[in-house]
C-alpha positions as CSV (number, residue, x, y, z in Angstrom):
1,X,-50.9,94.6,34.0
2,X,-51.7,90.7,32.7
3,X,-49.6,88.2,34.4
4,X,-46.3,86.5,31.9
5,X,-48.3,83.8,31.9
6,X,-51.4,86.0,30.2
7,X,-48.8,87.7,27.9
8,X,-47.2,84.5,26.8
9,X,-50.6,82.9,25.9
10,X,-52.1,85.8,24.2
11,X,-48.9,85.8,22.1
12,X,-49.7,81.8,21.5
13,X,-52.8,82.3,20.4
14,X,-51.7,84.6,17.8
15,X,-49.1,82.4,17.0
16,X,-52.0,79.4,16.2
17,X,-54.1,81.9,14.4
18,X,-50.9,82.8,12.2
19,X,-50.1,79.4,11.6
20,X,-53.9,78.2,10.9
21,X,-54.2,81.2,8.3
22,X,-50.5,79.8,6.8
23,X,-51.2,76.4,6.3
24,X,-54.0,77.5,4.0
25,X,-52.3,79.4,1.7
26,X,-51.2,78.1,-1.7
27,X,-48.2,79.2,-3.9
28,X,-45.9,82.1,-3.6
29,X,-48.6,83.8,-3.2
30,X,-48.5,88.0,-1.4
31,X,-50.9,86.5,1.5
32,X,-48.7,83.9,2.1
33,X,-45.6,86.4,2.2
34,X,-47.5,88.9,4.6
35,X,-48.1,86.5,6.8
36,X,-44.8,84.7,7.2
37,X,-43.6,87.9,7.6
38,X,-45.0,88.5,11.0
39,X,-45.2,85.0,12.0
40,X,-41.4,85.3,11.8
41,X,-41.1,88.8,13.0
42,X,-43.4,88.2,16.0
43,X,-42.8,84.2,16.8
44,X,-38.4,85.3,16.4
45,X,-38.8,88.7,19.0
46,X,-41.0,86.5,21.6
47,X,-38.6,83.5,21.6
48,X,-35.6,85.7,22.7
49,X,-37.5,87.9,24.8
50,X,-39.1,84.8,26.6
51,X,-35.6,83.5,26.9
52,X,-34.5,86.7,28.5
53,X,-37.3,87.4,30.6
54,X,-39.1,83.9,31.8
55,X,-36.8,81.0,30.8
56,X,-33.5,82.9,32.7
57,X,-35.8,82.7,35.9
58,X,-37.1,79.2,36.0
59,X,-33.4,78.1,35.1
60,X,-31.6,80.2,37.7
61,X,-33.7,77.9,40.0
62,X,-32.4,74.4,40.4
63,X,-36.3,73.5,41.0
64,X,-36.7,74.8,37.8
65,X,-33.7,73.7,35.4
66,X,-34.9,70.6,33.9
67,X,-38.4,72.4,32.1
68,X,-36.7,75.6,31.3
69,X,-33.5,74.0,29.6
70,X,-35.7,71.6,27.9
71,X,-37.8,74.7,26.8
72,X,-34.9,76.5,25.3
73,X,-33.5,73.4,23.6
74,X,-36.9,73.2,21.6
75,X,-36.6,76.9,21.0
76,X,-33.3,76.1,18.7
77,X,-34.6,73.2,17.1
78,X,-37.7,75.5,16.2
79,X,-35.5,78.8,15.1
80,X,-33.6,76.1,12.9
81,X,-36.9,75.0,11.4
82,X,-38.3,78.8,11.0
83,X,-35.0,80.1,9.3
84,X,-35.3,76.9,6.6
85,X,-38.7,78.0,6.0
86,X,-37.6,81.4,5.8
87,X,-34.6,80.6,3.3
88,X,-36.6,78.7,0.9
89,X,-38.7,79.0,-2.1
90,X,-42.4,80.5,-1.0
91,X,-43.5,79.0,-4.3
92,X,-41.8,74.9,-3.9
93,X,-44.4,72.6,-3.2
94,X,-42.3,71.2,-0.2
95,X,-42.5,74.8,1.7
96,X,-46.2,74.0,2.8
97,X,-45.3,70.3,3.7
98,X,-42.7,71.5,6.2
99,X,-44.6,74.5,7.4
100,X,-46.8,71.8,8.8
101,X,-44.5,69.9,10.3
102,X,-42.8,73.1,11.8
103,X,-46.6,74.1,13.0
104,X,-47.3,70.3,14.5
105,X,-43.8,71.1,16.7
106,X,-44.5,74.5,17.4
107,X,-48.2,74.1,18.5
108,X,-47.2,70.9,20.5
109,X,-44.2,73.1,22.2
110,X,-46.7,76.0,23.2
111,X,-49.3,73.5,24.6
112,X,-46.7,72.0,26.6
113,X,-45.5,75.3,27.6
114,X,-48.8,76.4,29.2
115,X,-49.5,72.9,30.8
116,X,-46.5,72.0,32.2
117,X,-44.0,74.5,32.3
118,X,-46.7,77.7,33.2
119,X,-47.4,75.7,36.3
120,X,-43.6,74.6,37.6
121,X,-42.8,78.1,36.9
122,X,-45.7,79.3,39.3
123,X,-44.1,77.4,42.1
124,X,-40.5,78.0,41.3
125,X,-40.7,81.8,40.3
126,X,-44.5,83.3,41.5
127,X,-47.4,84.5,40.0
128,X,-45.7,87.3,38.5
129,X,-49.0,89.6,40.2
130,X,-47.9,92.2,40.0
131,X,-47.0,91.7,36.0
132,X,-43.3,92.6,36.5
133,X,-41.9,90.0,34.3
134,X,-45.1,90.1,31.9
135,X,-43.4,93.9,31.4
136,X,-39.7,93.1,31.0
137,X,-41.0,90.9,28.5
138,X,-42.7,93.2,26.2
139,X,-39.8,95.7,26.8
140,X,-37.4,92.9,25.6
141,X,-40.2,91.9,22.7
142,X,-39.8,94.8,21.6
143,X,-36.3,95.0,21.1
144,X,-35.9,92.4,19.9
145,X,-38.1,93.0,16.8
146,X,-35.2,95.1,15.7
147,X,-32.6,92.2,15.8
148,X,-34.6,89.6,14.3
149,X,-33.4,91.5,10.1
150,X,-29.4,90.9,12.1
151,X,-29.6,87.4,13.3
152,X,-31.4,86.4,9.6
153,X,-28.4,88.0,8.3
154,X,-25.8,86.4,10.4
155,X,-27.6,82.7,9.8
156,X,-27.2,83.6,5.9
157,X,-23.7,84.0,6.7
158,X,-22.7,81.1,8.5
């Protein structure tokens, strides 16, 4: 079983890959739909299940506080960015403008995240050898795949 630290960066690079392909799509076009649609599925489940899994580690560590809070405070200001992509016109020529920015954020959180935070949380919570938290997490991933439709709902709501 990979390490969290595997998981979490193969997850990233998909991420990138998804956002790469994105940025080069043009209009309200069906490519550009299919893949927003599991860059938001897929980028919404890991966030929460990272949360759960990783983040509730490093922060029930006082070592640890300061990265993981920081961590979870740019996961809100990203989930704030994703949903405004996600409410808005596929088709306005702003959408691709802000994907970028949300991208430029999103790429510089996950580079910090494997930099800086990957290595604190090897000293603070372990090596995760044995790829126990690497498996709550895709347990949790998984679940939370289901949720993501409910919280899009709930935002509309509010």
């Amino acid at each position: 079983m990979p390490t969290i630290y595997q998981t979490l960066k193969t997850d990233h690079d998909k991420h990138r890959e998804l956002l790469k392909k994105l940025a080069a799509t043009k209009g309200d076009s069906e490519e550009r739909r299919e893949l927003w649609q599991t860059f938001y599925y897929e980028v919404s489940a890991h966030a929460a299940a990272e949360e759960l899994s990783f983040y509730s580690r490093l922060i029930a560590e006082s070592d640890g506080q300061p990265e993981g809070r920081h961590s979870v405070a740019e996961h809100h200001e990203l989930e704030e960015m994703i949903m405004g992509l996600h409410e808005m016109d596929f088709s306005s020529p702003g959408w691709l403008a802000r994907l970028k920015s949300m991208k430029d954020r999103y790429e510089h959180h996950i580079e910090e995240e494997e930099e800086e935070i990957f290595a604190k949380a090897k000293e603070v919570i372990g090596g995760d050898s044995k790829g126990t938290i690497s498996a709550e997490f895709l347990n949790l991933k998984k679940k939370e795949r289901g949720k993501v439709d409910e919280k899009a709902e709930q935002a509309l709501e509010d």
